[in-house]
DOGUMAR-483204 format. One record per atom (N, C-alpha, C): residue number from 0; atom name; x, y, z; residue in one letter. Coordinates in steps of 0.05 Angstrom, whole numbers, plus 5000, padded with zeros to 4 digits. Layout:
% residues N
+------+------+------+------+------+------+
: resi : name :   c1 :   c2 :   c3 : resn :
+------+------+------+------+------+------+
:  NUM :   CA :    X :    Y :    Z :    A :
...
+------+------+------+------+------+------+
END
This chain:
% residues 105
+------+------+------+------+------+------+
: resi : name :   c1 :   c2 :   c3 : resn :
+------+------+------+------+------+------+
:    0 :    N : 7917 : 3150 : 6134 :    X :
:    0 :   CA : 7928 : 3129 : 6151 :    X :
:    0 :    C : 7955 : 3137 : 6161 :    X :
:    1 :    N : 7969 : 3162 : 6136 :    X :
:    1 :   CA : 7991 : 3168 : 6159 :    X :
:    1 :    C : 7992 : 3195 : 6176 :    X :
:    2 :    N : 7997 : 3199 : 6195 :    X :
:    2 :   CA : 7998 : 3218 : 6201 :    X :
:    2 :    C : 8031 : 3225 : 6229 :    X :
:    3 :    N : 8027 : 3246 : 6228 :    X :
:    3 :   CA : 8045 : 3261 : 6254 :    X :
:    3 :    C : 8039 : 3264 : 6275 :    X :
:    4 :    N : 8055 : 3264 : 6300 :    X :
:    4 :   CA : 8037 : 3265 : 6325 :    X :
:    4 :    C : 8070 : 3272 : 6347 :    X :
:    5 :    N : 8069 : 3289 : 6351 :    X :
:    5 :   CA : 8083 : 3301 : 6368 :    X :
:    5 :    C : 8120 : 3287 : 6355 :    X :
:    6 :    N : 8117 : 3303 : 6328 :    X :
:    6 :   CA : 8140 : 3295 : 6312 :    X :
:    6 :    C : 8142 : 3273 : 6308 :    X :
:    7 :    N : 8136 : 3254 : 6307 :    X :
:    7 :   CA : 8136 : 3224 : 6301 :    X :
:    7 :    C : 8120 : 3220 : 6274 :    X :
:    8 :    N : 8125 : 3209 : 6260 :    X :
:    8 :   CA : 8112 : 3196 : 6236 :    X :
:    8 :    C : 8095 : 3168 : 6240 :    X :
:    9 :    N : 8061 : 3168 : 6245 :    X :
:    9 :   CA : 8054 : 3148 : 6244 :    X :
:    9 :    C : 8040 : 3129 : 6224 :    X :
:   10 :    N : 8043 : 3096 : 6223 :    X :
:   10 :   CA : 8032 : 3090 : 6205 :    X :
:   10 :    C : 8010 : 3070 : 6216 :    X :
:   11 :    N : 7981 : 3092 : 6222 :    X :
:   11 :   CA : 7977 : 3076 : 6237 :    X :
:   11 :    C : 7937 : 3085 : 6234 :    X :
:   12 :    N : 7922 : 3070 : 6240 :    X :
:   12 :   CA : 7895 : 3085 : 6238 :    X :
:   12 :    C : 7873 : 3102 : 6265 :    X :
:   13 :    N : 7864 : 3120 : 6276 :    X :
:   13 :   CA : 7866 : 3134 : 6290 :    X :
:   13 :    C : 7839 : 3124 : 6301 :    X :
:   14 :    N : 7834 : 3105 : 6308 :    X :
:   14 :   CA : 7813 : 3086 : 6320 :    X :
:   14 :    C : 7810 : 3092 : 6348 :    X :
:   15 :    N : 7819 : 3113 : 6363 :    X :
:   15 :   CA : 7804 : 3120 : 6391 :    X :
:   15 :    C : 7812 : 3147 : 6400 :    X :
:   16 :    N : 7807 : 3166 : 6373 :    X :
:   16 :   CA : 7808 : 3196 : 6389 :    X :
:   16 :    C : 7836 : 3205 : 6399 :    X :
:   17 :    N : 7859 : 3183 : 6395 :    X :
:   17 :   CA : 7885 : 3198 : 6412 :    X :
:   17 :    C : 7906 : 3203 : 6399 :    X :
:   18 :    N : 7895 : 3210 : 6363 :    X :
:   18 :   CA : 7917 : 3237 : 6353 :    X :
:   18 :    C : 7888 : 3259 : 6335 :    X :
:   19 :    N : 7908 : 3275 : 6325 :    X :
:   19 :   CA : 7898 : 3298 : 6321 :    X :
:   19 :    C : 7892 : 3282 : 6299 :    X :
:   20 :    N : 7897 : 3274 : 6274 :    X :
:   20 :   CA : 7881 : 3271 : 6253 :    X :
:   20 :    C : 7849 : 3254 : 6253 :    X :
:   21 :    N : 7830 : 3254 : 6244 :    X :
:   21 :   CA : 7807 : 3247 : 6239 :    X :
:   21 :    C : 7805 : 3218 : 6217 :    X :
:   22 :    N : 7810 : 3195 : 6219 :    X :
:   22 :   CA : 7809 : 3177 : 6198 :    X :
:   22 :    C : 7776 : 3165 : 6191 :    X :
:   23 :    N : 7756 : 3180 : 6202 :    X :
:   23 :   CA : 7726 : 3164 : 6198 :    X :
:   23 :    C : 7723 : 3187 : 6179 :    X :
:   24 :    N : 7740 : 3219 : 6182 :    X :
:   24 :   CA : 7725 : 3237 : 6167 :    X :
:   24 :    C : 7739 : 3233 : 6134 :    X :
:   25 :    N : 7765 : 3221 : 6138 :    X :
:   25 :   CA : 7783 : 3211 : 6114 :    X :
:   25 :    C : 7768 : 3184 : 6098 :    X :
:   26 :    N : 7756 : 3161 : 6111 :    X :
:   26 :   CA : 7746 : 3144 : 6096 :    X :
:   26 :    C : 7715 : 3161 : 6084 :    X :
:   27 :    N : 7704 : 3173 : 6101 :    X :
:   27 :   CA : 7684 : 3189 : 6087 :    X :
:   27 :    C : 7687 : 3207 : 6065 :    X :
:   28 :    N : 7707 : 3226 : 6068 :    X :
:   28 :   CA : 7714 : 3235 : 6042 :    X :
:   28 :    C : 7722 : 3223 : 6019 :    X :
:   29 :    N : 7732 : 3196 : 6023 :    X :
:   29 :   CA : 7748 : 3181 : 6003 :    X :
:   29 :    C : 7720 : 3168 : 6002 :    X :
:   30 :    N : 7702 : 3157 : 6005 :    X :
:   30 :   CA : 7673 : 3149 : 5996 :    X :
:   30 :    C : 7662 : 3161 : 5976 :    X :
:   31 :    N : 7659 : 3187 : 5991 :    X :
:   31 :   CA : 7654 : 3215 : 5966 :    X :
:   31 :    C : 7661 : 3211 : 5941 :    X :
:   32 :    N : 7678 : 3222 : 5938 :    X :
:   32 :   CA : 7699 : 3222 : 5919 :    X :
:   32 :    C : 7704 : 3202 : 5909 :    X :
:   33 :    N : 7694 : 3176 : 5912 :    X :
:   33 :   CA : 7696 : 3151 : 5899 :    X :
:   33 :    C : 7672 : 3152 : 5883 :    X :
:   34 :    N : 7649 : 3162 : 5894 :    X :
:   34 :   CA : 7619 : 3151 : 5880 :    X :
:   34 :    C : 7619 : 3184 : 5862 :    X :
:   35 :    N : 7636 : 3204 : 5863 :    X :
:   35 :   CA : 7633 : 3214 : 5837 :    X :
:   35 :    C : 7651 : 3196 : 5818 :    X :
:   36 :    N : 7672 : 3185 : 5817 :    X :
:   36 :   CA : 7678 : 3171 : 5789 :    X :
:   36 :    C : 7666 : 3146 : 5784 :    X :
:   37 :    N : 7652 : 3133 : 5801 :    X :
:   37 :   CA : 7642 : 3109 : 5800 :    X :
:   37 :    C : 7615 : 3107 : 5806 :    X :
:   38 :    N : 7605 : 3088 : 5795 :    X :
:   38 :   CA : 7581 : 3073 : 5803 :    X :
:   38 :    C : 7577 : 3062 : 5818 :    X :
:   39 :    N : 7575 : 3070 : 5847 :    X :
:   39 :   CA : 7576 : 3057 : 5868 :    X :
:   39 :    C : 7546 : 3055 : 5881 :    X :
:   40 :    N : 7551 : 3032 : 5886 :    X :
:   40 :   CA : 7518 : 3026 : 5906 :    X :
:   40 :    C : 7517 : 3025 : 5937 :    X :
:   41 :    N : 7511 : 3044 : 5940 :    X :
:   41 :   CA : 7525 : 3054 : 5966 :    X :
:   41 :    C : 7500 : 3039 : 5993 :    X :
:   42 :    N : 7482 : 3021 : 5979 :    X :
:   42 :   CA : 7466 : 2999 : 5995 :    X :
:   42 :    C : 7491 : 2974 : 5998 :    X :
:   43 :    N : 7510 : 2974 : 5988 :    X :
:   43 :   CA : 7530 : 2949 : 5989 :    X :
:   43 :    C : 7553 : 2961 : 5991 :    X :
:   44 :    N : 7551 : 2975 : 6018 :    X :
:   44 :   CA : 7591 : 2990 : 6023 :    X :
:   44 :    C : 7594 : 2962 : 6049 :    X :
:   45 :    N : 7617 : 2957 : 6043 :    X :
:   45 :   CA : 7624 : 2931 : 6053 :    X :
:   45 :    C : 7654 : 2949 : 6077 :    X :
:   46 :    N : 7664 : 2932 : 6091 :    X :
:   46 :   CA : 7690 : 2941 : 6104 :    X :
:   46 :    C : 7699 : 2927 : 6124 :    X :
:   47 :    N : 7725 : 2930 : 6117 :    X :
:   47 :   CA : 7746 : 2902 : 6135 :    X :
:   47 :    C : 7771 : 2914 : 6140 :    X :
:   48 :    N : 7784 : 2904 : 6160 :    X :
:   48 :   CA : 7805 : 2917 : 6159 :    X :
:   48 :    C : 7818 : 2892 : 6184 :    X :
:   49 :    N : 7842 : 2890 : 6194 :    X :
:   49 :   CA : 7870 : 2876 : 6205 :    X :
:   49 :    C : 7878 : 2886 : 6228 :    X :
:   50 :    N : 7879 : 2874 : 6249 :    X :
:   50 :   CA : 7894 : 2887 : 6265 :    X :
:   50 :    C : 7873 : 2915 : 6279 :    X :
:   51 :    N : 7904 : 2939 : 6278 :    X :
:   51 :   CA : 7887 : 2956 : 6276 :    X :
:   51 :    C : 7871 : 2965 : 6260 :    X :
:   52 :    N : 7867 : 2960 : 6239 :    X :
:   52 :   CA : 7850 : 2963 : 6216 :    X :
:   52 :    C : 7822 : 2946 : 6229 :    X :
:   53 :    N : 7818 : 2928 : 6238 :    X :
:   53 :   CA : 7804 : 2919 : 6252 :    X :
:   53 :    C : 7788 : 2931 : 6274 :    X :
:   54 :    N : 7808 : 2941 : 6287 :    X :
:   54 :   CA : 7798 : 2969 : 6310 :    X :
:   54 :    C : 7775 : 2997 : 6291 :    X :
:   55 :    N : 7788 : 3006 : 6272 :    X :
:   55 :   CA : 7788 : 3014 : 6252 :    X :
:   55 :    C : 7758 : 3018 : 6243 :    X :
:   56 :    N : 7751 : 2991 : 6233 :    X :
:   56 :   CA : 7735 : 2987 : 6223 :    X :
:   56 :    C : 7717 : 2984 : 6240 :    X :
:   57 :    N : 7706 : 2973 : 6273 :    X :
:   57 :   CA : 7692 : 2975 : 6290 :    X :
:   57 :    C : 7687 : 3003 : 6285 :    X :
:   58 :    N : 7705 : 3020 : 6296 :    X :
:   58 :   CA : 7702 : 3050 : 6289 :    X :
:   58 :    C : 7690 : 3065 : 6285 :    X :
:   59 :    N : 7697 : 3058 : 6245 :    X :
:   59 :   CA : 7688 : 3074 : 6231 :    X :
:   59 :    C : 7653 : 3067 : 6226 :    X :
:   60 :    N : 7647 : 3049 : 6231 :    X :
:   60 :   CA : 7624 : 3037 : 6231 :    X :
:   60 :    C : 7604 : 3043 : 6265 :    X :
:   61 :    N : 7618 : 3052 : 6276 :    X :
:   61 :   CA : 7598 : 3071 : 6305 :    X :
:   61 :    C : 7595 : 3102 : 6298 :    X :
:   62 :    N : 7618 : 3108 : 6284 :    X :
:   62 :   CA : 7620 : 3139 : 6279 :    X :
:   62 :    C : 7620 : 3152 : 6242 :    X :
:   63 :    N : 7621 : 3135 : 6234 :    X :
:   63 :   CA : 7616 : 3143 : 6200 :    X :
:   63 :    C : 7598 : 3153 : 6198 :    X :
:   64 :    N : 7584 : 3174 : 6173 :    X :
:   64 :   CA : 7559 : 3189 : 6161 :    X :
:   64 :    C : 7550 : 3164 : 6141 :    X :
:   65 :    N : 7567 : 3137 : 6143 :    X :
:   65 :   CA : 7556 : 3121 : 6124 :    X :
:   65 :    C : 7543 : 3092 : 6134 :    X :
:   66 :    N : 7531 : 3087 : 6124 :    X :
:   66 :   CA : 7517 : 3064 : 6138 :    X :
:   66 :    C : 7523 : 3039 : 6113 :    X :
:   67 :    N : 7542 : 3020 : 6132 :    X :
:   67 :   CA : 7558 : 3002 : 6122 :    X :
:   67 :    C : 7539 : 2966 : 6115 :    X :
:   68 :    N : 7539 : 2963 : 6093 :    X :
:   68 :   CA : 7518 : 2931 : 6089 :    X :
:   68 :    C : 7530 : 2915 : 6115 :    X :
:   69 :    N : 7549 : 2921 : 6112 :    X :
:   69 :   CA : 7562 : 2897 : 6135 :    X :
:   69 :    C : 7592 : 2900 : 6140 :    X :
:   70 :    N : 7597 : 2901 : 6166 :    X :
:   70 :   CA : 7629 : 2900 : 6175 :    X :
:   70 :    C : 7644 : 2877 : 6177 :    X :
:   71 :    N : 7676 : 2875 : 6173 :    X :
:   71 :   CA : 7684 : 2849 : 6182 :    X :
:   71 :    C : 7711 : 2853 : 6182 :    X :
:   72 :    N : 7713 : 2865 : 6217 :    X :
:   72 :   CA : 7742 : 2865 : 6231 :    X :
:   72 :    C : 7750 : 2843 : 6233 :    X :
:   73 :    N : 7780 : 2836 : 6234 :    X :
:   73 :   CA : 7789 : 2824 : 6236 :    X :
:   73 :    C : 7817 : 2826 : 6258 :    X :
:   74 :    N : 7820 : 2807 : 6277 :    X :
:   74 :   CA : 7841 : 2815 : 6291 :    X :
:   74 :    C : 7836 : 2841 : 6308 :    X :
:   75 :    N : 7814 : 2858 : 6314 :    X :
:   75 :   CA : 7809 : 2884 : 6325 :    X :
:   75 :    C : 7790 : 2880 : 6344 :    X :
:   76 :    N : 7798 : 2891 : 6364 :    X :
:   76 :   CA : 7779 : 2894 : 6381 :    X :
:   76 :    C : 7765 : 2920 : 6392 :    X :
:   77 :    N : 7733 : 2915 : 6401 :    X :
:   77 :   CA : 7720 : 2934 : 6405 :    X :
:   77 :    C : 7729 : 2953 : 6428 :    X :
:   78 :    N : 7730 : 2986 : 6418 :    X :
:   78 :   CA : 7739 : 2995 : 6449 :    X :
:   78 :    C : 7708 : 3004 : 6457 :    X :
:   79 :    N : 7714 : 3020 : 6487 :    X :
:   79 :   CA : 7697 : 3014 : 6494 :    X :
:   79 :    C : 7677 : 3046 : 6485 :    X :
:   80 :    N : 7692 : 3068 : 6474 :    X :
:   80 :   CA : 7675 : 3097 : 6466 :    X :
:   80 :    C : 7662 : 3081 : 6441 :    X :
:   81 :    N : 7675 : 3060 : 6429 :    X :
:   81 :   CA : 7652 : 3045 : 6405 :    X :
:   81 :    C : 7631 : 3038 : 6413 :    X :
:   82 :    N : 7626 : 3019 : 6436 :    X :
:   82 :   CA : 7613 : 2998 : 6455 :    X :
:   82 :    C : 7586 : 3023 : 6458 :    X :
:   83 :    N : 7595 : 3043 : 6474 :    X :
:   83 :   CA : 7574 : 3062 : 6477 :    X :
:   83 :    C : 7565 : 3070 : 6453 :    X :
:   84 :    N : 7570 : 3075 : 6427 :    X :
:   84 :   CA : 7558 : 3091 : 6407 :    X :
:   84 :    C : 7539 : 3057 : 6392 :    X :
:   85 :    N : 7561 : 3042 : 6401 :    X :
:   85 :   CA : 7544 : 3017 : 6373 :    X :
:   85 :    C : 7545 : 2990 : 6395 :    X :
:   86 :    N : 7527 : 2981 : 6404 :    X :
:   86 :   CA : 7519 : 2969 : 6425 :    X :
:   86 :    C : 7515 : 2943 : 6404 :    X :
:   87 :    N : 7533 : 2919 : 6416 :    X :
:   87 :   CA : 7534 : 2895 : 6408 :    X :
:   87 :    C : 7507 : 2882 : 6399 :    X :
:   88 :    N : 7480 : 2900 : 6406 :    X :
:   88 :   CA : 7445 : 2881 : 6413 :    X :
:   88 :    C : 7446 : 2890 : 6378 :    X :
:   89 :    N : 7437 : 2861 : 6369 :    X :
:   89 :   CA : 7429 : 2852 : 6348 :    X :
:   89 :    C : 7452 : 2855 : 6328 :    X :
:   90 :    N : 7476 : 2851 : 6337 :    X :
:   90 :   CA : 7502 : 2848 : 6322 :    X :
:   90 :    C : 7510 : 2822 : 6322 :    X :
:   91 :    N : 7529 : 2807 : 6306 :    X :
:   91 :   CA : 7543 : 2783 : 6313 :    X :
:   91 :    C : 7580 : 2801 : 6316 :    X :
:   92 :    N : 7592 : 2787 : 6336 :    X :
:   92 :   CA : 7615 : 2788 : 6330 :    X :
:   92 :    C : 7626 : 2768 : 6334 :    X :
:   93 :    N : 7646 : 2750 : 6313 :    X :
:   93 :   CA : 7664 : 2735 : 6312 :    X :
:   93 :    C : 7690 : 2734 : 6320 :    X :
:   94 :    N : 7704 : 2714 : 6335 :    X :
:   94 :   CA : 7726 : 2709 : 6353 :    X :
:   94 :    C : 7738 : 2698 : 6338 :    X :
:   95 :    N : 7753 : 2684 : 6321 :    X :
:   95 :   CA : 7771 : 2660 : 6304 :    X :
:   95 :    C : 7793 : 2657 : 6319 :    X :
:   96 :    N : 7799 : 2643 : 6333 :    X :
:   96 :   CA : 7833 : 2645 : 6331 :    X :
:   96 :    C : 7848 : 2616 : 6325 :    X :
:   97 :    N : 7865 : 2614 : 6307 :    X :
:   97 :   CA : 7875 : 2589 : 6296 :    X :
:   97 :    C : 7907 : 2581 : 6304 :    X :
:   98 :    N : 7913 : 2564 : 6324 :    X :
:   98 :   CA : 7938 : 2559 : 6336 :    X :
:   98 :    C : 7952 : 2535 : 6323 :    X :
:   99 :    N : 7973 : 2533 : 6312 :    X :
:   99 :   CA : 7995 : 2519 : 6296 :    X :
:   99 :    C : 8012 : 2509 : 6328 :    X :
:  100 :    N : 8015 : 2476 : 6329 :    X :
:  100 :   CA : 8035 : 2463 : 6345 :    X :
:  100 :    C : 8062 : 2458 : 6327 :    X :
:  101 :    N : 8084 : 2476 : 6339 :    X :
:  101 :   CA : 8103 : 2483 : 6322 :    X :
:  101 :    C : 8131 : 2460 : 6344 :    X :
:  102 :    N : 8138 : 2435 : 6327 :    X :
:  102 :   CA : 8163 : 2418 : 6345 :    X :
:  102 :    C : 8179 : 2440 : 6349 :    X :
:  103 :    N : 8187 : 2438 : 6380 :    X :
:  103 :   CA : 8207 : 2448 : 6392 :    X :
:  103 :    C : 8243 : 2445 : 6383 :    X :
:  104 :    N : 8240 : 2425 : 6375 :    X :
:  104 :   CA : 8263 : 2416 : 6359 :    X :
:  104 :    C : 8262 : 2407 : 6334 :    X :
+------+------+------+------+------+------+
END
């Protein structure tokens, strides 16, 4: 999640190809390497993520080697190199948005 990019330090997840590091090939490795210490049932890999984590998780779920029980971005929206790999037909995606009326005074 962090990486460098033309000397800059980012903290950030790499959800559309425009730095050099790879984060679908990093959650896949970290999968790996999870289900050797664990018992993992890899029919129930679940994933969510915020924001860009949200982006993220659209993502990683068009381009992962893993096939996810179910996604659930949040705050993220689909771009559109996702749109082409994982086509909304027979998906749900959810919108929420919850607005607070805050007195002016």
């Amino acid at each position: 999640m962090q990486g460098t990019y033309n000397g800059e330090t980012l903290f950030q997840w790499n959800a559309h190809f425009i730095f050099p590091w790879d984060d679908v090939k990093f959650i896949d490795h970290l999968i790996e390497n999870l289900k050797l210490e664990y018992a993992i049932d890899t029919n129930r890999l679940y994933l969510t993520g915020m924001s860009n984590g949200g982006f993220m998780t659209f993502f990683s779920a068009a381009y992962s080697n893993h096939q996810w029980a179910a996604i659930a971005p949040i705050a993220g929206l689909i771009s559109a190199n996702v749109l082409q790999v994982m086509p909304l037909k027979g998906r749900y995606h959810f919108a929420i948005c919850m607005v607070q009326r805050i007195p002016l005074s």
